[in-house]
Backbone bond lengths (Angstrom), bond angles and torsions (degrees), N, CA, C in turn:
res aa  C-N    CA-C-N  psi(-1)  N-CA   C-N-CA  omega(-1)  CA-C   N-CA-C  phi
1 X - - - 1.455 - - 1.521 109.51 -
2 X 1.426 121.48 137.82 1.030 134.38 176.96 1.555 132.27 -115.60
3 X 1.321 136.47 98.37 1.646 114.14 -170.87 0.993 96.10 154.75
4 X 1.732 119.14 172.67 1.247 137.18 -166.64 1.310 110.54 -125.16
5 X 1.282 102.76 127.64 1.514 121.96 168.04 1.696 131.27 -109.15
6 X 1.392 106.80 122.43 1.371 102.73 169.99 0.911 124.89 -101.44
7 X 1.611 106.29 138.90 2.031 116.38 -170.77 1.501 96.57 -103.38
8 X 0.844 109.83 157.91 1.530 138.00 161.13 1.420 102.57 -90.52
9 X 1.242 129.63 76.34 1.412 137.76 -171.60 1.535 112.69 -66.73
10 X 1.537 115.67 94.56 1.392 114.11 175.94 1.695 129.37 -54.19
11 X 1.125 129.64 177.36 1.867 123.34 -158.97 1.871 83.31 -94.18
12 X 1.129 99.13 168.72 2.036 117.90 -170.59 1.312 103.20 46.89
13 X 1.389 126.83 26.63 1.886 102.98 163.56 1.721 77.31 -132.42
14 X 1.511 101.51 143.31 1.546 144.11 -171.77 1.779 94.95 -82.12
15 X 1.121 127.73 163.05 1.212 124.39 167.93 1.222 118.25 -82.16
16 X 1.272 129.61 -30.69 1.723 120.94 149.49 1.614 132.62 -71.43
17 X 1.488 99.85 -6.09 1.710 97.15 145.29 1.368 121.84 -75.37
18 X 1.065 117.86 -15.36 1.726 117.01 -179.35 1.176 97.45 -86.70
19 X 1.274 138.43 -30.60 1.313 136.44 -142.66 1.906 94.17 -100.00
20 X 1.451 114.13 -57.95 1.355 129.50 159.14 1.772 107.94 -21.87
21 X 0.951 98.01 -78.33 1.704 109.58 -174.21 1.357 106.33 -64.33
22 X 1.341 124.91 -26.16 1.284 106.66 -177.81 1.525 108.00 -89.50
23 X 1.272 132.91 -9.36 1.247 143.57 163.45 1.662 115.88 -55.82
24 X 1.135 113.05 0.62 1.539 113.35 -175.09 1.741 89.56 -140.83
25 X 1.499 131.31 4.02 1.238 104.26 167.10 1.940 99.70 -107.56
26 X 1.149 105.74 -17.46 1.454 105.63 158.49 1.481 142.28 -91.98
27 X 1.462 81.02 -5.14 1.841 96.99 169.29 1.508 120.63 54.02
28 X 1.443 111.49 39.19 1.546 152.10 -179.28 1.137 121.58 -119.17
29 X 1.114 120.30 97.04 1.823 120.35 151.41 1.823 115.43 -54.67
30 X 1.348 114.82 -16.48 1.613 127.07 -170.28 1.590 91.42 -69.33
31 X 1.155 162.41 126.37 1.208 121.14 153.71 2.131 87.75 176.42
32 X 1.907 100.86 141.63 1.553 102.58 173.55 0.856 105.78 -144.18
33 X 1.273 122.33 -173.08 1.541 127.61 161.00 1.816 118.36 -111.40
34 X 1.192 118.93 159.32 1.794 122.10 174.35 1.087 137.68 -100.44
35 X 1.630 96.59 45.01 1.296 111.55 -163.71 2.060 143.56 123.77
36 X 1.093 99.96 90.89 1.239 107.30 -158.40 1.734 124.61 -38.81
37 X 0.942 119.76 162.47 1.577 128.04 -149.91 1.452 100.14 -137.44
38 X 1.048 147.09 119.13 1.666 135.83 165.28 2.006 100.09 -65.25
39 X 1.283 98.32 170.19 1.501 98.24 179.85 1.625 102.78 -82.48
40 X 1.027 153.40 -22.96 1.460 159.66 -165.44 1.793 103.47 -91.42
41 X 1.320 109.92 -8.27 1.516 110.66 -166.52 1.587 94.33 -121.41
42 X 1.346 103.81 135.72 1.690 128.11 -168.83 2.030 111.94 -99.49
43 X 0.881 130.92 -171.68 1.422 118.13 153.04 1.684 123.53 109.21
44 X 0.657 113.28 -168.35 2.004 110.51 171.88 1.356 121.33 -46.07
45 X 1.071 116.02 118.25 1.432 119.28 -171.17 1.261 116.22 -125.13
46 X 1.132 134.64 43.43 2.151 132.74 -153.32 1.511 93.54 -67.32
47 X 1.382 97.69 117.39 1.321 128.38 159.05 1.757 115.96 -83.54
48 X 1.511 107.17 124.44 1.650 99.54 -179.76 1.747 105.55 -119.86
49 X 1.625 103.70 111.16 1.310 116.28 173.07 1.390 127.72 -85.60
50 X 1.540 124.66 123.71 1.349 129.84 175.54 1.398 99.91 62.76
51 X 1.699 123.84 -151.34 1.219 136.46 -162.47 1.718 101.63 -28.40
52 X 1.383 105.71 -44.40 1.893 100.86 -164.34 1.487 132.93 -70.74
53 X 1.787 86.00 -1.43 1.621 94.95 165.52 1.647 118.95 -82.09
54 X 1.079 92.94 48.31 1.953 106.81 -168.24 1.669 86.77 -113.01
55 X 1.270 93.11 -29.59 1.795 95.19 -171.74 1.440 109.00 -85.41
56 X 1.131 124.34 -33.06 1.806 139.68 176.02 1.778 87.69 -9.39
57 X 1.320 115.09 -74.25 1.831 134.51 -154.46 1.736 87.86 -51.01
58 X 1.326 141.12 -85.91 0.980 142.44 165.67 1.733 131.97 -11.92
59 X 0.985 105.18 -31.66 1.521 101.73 -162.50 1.559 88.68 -123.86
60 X 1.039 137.80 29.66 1.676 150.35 167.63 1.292 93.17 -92.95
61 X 1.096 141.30 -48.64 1.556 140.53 160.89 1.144 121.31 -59.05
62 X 1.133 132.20 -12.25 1.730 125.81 171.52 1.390 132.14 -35.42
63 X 0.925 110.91 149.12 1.920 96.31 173.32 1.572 93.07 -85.62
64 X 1.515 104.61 140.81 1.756 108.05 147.05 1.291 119.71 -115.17
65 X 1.079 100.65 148.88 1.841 104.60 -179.50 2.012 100.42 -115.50
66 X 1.400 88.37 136.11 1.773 95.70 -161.60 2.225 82.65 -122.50
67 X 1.572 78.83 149.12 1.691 94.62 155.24 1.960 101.34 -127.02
68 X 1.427 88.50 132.76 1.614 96.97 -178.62 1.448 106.35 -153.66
69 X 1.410 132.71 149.72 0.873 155.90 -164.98 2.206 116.57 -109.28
70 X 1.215 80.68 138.99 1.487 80.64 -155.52 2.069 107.13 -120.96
71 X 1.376 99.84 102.50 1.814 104.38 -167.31 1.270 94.46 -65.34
72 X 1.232 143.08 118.47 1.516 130.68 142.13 1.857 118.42 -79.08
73 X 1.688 81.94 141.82 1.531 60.84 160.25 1.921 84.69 118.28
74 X 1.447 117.06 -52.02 1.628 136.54 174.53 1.909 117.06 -99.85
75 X 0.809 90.22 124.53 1.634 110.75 164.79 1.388 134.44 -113.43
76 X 1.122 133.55 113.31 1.712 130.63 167.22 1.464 122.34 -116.23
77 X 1.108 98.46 -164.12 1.858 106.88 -158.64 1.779 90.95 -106.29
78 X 1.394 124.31 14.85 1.296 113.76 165.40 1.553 106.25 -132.78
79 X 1.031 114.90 4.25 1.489 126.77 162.78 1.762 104.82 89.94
80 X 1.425 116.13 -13.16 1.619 119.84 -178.63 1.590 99.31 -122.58
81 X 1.213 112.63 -177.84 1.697 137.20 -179.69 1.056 117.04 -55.85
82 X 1.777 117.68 -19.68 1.498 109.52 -168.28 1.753 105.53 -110.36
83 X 1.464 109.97 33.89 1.394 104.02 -170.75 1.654 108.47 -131.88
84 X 0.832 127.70 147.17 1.822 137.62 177.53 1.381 99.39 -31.82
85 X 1.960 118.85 125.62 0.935 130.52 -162.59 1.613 99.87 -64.13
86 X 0.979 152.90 -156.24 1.727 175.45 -129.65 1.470 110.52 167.14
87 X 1.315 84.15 -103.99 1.482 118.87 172.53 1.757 138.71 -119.69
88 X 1.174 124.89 154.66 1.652 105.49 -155.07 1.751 96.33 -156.63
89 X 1.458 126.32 94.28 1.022 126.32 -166.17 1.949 97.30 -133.66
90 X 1.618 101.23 151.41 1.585 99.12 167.40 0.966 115.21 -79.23
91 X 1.494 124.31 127.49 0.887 133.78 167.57 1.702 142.64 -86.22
92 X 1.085 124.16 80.09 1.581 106.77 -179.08 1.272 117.10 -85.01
93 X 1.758 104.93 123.76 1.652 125.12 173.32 1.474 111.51 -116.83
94 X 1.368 125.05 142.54 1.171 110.55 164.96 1.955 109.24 -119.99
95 X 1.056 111.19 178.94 1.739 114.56 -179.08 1.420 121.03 -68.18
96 X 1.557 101.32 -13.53 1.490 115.88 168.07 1.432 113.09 -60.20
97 X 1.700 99.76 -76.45 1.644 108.13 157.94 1.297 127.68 -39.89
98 X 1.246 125.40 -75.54 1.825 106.05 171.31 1.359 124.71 -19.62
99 X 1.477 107.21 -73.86 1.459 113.90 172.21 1.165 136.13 -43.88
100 X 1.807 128.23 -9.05 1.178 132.04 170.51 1.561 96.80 -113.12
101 X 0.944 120.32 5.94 1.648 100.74 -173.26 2.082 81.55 -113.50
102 X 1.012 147.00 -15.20 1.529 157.12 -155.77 1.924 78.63 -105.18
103 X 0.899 134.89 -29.09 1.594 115.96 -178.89 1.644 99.59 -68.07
104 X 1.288 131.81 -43.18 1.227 108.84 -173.66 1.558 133.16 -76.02
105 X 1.074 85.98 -16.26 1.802 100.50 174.43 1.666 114.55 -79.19
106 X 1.301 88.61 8.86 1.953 82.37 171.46 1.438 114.44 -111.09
107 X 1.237 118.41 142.09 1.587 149.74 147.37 1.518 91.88 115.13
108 X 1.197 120.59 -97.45 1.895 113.55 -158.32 1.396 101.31 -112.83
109 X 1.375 107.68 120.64 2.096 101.27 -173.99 1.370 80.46 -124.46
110 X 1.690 102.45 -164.72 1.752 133.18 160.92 1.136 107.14 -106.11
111 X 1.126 139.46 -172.07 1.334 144.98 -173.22 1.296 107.20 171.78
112 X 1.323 107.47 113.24 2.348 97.93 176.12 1.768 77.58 -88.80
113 X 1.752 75.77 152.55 2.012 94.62 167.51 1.496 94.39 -91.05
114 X 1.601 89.33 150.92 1.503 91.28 162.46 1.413 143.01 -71.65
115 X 0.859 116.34 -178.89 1.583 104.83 170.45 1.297 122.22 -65.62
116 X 1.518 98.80 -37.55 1.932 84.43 -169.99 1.325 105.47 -74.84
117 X 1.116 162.02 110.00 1.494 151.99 174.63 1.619 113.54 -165.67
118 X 0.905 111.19 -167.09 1.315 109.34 -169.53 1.577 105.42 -118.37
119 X 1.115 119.43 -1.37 1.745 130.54 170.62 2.136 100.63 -38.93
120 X 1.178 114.65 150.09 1.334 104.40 170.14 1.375 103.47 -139.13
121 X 1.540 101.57 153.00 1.707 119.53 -176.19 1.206 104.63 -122.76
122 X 1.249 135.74 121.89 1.002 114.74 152.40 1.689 118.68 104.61
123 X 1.923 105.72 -6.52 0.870 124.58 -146.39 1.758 122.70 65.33
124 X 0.806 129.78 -6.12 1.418 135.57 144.11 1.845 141.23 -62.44
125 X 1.204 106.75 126.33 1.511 92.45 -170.48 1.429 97.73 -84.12
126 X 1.527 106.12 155.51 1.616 120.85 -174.49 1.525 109.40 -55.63
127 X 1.802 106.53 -48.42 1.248 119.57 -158.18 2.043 97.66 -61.80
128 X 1.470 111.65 -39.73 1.148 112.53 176.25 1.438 132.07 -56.50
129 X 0.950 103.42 -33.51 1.800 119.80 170.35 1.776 105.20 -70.78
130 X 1.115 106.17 -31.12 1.592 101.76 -155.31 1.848 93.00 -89.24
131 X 1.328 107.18 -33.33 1.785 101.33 170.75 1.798 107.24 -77.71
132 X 0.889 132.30 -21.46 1.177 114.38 149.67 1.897 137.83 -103.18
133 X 1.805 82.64 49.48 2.136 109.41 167.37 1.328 87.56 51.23
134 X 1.401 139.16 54.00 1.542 116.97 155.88 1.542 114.63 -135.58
135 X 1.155 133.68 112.26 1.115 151.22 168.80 1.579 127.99 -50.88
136 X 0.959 116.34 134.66 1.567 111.31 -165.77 1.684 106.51 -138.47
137 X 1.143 125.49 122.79 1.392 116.60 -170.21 2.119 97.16 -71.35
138 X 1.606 80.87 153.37 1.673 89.56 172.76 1.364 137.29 -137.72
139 X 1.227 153.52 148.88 1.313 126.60 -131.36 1.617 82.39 -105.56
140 X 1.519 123.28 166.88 1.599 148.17 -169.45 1.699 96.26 -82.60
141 X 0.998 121.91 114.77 1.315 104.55 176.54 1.953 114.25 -120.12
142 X 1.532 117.26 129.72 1.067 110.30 164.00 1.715 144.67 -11.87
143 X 0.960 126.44 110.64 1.511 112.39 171.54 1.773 104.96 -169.83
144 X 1.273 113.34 150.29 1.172 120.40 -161.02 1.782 122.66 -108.12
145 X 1.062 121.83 124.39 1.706 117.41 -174.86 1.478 99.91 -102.60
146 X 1.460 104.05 113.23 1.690 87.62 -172.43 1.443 96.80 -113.14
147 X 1.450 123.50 1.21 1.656 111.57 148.52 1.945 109.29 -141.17
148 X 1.075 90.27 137.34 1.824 94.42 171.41 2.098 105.02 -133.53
149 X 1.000 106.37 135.92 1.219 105.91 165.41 1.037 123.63 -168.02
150 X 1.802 124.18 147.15 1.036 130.20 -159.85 1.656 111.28 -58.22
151 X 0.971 145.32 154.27 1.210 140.21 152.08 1.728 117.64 -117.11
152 X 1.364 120.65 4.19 1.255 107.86 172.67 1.698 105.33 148.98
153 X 1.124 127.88 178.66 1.053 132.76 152.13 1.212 120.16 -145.47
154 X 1.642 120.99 168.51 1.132 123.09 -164.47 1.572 123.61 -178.86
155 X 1.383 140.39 -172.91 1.464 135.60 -164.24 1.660 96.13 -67.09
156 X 1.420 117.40 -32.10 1.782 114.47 -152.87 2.151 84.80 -99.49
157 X 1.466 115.66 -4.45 1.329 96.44 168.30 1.740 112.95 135.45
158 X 1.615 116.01 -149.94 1.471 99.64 -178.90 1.956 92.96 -121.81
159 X 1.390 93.66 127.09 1.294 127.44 -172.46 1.592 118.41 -60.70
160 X 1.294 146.34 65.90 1.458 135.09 -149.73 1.802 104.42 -122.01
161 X 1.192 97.99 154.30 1.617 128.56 -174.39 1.718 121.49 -102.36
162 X 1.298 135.75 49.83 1.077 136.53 169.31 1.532 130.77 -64.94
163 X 1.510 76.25 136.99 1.761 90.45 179.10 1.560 99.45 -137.14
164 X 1.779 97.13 125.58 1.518 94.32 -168.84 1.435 104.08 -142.44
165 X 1.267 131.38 -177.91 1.624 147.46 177.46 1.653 93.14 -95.26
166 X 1.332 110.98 156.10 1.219 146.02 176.12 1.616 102.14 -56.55
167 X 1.156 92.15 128.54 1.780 112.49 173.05 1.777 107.41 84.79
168 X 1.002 109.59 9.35 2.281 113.09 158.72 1.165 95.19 -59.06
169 X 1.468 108.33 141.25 1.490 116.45 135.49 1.252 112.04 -105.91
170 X 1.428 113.33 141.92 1.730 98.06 -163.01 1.580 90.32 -96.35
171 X 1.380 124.11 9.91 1.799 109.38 -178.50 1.373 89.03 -83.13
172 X 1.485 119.07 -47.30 1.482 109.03 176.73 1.498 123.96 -32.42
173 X 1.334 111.20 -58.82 1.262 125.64 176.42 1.624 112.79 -51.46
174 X 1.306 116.66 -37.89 1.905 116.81 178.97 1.691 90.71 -73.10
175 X 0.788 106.66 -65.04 1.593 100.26 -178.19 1.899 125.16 -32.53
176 X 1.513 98.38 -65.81 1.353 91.29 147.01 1.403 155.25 -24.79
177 X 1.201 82.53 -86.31 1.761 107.07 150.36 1.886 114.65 -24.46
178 X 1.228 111.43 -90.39 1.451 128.41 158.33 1.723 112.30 -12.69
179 X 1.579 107.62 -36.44 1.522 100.68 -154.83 1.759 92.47 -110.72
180 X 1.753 110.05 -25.50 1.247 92.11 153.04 1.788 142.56 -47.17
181 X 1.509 86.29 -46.40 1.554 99.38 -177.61 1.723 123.60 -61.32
182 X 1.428 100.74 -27.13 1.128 116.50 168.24 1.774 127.69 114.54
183 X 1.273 85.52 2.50 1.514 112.01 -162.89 2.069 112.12 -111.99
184 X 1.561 96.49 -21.96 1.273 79.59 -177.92 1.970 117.29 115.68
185 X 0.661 141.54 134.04 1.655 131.92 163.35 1.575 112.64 -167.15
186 X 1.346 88.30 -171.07 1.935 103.73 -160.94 2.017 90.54 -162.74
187 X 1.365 86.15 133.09 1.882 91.43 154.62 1.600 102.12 -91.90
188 X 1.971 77.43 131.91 1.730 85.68 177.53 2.115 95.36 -118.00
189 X 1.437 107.43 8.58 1.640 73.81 169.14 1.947 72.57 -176.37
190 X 1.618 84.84 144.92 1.904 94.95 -179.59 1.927 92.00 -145.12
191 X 1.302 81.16 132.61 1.999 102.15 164.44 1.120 105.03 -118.74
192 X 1.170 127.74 128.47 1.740 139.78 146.29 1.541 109.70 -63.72
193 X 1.454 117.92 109.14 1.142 127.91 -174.15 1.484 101.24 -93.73
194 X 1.205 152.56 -31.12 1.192 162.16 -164.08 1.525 114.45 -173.02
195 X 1.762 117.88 155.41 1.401 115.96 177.53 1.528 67.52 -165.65
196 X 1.980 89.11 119.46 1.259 111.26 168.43 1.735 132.59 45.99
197 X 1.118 122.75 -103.37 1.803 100.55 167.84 1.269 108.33 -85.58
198 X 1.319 129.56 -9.85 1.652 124.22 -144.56 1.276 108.84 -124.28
199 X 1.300 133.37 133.12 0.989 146.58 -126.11 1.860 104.05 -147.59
200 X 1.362 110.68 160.41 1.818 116.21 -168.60 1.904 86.67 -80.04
201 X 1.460 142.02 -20.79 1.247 129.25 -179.10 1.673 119.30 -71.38
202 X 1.383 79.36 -17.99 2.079 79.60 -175.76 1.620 108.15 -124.02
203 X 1.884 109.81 20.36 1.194 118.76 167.30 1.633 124.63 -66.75
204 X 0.975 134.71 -165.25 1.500 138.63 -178.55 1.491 101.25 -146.70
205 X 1.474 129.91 129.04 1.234 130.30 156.28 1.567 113.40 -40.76
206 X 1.101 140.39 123.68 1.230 128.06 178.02 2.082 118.18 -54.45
207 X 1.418 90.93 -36.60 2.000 106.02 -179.10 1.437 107.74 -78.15
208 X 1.466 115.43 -18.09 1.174 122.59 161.83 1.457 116.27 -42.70
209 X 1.630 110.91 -73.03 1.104 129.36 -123.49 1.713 77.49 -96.67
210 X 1.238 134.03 -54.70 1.898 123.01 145.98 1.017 120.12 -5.78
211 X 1.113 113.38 -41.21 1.956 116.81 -148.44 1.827 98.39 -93.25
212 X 1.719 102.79 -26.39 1.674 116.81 -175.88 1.329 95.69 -100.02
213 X 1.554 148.36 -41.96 1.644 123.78 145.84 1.574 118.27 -27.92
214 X 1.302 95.42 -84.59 1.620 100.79 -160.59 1.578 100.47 -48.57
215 X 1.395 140.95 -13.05 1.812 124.73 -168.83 2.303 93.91 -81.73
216 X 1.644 88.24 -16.55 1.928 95.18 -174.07 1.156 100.26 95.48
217 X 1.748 128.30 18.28 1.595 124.28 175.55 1.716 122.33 -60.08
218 X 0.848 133.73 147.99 1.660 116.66 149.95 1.557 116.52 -59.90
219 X 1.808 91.19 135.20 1.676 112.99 -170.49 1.234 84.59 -104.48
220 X 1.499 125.32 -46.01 1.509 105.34 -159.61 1.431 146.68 -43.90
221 X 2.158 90.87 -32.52 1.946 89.38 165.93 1.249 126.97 -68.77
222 X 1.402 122.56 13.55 1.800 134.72 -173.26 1.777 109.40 -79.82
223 X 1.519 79.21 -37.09 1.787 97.17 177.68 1.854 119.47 -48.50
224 X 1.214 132.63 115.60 0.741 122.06 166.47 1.626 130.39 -79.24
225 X 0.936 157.42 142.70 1.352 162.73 178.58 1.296 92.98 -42.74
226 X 1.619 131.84 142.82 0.826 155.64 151.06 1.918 125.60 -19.96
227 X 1.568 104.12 -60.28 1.238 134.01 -156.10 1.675 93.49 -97.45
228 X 1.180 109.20 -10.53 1.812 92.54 163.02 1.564 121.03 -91.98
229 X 1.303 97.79 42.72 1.603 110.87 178.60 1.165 98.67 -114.61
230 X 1.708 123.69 -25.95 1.492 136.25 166.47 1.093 126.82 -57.49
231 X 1.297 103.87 -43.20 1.800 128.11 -170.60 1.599 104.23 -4.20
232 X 1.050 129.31 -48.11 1.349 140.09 -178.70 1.612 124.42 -55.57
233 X 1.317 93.93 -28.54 1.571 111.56 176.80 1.445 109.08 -102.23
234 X 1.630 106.78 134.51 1.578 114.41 163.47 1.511 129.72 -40.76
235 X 1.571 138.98 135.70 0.832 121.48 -169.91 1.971 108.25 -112.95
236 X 1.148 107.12 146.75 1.422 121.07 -148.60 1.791 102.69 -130.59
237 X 1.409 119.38 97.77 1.541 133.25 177.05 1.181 118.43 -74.25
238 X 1.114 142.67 124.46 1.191 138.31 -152.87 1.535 100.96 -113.51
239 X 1.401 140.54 179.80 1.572 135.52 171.14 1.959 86.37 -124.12
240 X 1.521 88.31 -171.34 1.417 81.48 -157.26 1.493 127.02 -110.40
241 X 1.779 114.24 29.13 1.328 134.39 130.07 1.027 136.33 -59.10
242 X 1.780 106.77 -29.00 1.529 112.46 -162.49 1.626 92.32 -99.51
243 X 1.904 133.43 -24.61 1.395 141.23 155.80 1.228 114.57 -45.07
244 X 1.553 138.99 -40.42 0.670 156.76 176.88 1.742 105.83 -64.14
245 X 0.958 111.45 -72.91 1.910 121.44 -163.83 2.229 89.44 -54.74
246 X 1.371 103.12 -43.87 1.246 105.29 178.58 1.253 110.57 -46.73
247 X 1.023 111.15 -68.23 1.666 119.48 -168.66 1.295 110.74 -53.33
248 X 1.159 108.44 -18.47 1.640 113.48 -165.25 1.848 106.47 -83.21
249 X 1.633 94.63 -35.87 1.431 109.18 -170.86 1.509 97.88 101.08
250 X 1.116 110.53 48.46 1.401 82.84 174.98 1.744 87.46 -143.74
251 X 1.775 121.05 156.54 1.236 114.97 168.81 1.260 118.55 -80.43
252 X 1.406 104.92 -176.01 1.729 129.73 -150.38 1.346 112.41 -160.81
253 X 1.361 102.02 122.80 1.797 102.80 169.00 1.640 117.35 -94.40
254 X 1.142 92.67 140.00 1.725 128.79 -176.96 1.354 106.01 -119.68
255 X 1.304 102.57 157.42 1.826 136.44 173.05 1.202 103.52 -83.20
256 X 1.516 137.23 57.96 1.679 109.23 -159.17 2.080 97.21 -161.18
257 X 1.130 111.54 144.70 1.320 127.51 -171.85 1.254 104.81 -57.92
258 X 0.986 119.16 127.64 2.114 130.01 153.50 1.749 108.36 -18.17
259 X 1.552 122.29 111.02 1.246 124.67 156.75 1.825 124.06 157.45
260 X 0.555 110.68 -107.49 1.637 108.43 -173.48 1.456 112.13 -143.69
261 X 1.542 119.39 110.68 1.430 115.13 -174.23 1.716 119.53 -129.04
262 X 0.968 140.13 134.09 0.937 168.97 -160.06 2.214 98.58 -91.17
263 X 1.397 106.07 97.44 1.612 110.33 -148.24 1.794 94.97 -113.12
264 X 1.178 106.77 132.11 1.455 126.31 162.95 1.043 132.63 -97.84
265 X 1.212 129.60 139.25 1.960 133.15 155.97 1.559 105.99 -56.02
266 X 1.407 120.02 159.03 1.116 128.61 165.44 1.938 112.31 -38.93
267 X 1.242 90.16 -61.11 1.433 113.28 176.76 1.448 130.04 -53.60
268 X 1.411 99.49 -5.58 1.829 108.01 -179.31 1.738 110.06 91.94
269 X 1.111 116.34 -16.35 1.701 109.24 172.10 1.621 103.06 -67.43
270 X 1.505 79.38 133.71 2.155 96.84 178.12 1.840 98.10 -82.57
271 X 0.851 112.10 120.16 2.042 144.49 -165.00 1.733 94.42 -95.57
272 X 1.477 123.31 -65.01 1.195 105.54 -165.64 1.434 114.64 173.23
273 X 1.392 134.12 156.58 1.715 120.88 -168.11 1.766 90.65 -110.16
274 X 1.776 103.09 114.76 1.081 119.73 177.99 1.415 107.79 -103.62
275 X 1.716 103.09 178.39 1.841 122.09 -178.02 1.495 87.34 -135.92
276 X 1.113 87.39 147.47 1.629 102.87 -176.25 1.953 105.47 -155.68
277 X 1.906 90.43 107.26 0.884 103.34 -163.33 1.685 115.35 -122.43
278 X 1.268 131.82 102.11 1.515 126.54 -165.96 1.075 135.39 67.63
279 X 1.798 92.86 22.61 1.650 106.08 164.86 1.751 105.49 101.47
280 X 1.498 102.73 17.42 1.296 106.86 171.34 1.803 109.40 -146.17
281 X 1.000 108.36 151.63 1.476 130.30 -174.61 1.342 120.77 -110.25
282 X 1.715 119.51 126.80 1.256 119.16 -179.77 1.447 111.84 -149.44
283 X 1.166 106.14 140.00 1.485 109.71 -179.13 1.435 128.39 -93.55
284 X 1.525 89.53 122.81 1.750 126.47 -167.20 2.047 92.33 -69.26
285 X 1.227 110.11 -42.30 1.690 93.98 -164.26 2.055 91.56 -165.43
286 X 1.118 126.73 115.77 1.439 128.46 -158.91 2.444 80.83 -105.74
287 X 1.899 96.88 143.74 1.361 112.63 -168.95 1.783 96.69 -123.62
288 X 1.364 90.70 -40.16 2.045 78.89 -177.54 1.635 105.26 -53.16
289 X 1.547 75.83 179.71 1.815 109.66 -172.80 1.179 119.67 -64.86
290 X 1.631 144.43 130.74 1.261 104.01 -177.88 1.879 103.61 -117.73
């Protein structure tokens, strides 16, 4: 089996528990995930089976866009709801405030990671230092929010819409956030609404997709095609000299504009996500059979 699947990743399973279990409903050792998930966080989960874990490297860069909820007012030592309180004060915010203190956190910031994470210093992982109470300074690192917006507020907190570059933690960001306002905060609840083309509408309940293993159903039509991870890129047919030089690894000239293409066999098999640069073609990452 070949292709990508998105879970609707339920809260207490890790993203290599999905990945684990799904290794025995596809009956694949081939198999990753696109991007890590905390266990408290629900939402898009693209699973890449057999051949399509060729794509794993690629789609680690995706943008995701998260909805998460932001406690003001509470602080802990894991930056969200499920970690040893800090501090715990009332907080009054209103939508005025959010909304002017949420202008600075957009387009290119710093951000230190937190401690709990899997970042390493030293050859050490952060999260390891921090279960045994020791703190380690960490450097600010680049990353970009190219949408945030309020979505509301309410008893469980302030309601927000992120869309960010690869490597955010968005608890970082509540924390932030929180300490802009003046009051303090914690993420107490995060959904992955999308990562990259794929979206919570064409997700799969994860207990679902169990519930259609264990009856002995076919999983395989769940699989999505490979090359709709491309979707974004033009798609480019090749005849069957230029299938040929592909397969071979070797480039090929084309009639075709400077950039990144998404390449076919005569026959409709997806070959490989090429660059095509000055009237010549070369392959960035080859998907057919071999």
């Amino acid at each position: 089996m070949n292709g990508i699947i998105i879970i609707d990743k339920p809260q207490e399973w890790t993203s290599n528990d999905v990945v684990s279990r799904l290794r025995r409903v596809f009956n694949t050792r081939r198999i990753g995930h696109g991007g890590t998930l905390d266990p408290m966080a629900t939402g898009v989960l693209p699973v890449f089976v057999g051949r399509a874990t060729r794509g794993v490297e690629f789609f680690e860069h995706a943008e995701k866009t998260y909805e998460t909820v932001l406690r003001p007012g509470v602080t802990t030592d894991t930056e969200d709801i499920t970690g040893t309180v800090l501090t715990e004060q009332d907080a009054f915010v209103t939508g005025e405030m959010v909304e002017k203190v949420l202008e600075q956190f957009r387009g290119g910031i710093l951000q230190v990671p937190p401690m709990y994470s899997a970042i390493k210093v030293n050859g050490q992982k952060l999260y390891d230092l921090a279960r045994k109470g020791r703190e380690v300074e960490r450097q600010p690192r680049p990353i970009t929010i190219h949408e945030l917006t309020l979505l509301g507020m309410d008893a469980e907190g302030i309601h927000l819409r992120v869309r960010c570059s690869k490597g955010t933690y968005i608890r970082t960001l509540c924390k932030d956030i929180g300490e802009a306002l003046g009051c303090g905060g914690c993420m107490a609840a995060l959904r992955r609404v999308q990562a990259g083309e794929y979206t919570l509408e064409g997700s799969i309940p994860l207990r679902q997709l169990l519930d259609i293993s264990e009856r002995g159903e076919d999983v395989e039509h769940l699989l999505r095609p490979v090359d709709t991870m491309f979707a974004s890129h033009p798609k480019l047919t090749l005849n069957e000299k230029q299938t040929r030089l592909v397969k071979n690894g070797n480039a090929f000239a084309a009639a075709c504009t400077d950039g990144t293409y998404r390449v076919y066999a005569p026959d409709g098999e997806f070959l490989a996500l090429c660059r095509a640069e000055g009237g010549k073609v070369s392959t960035i990452k080859s998907f057919f059979e071999v």
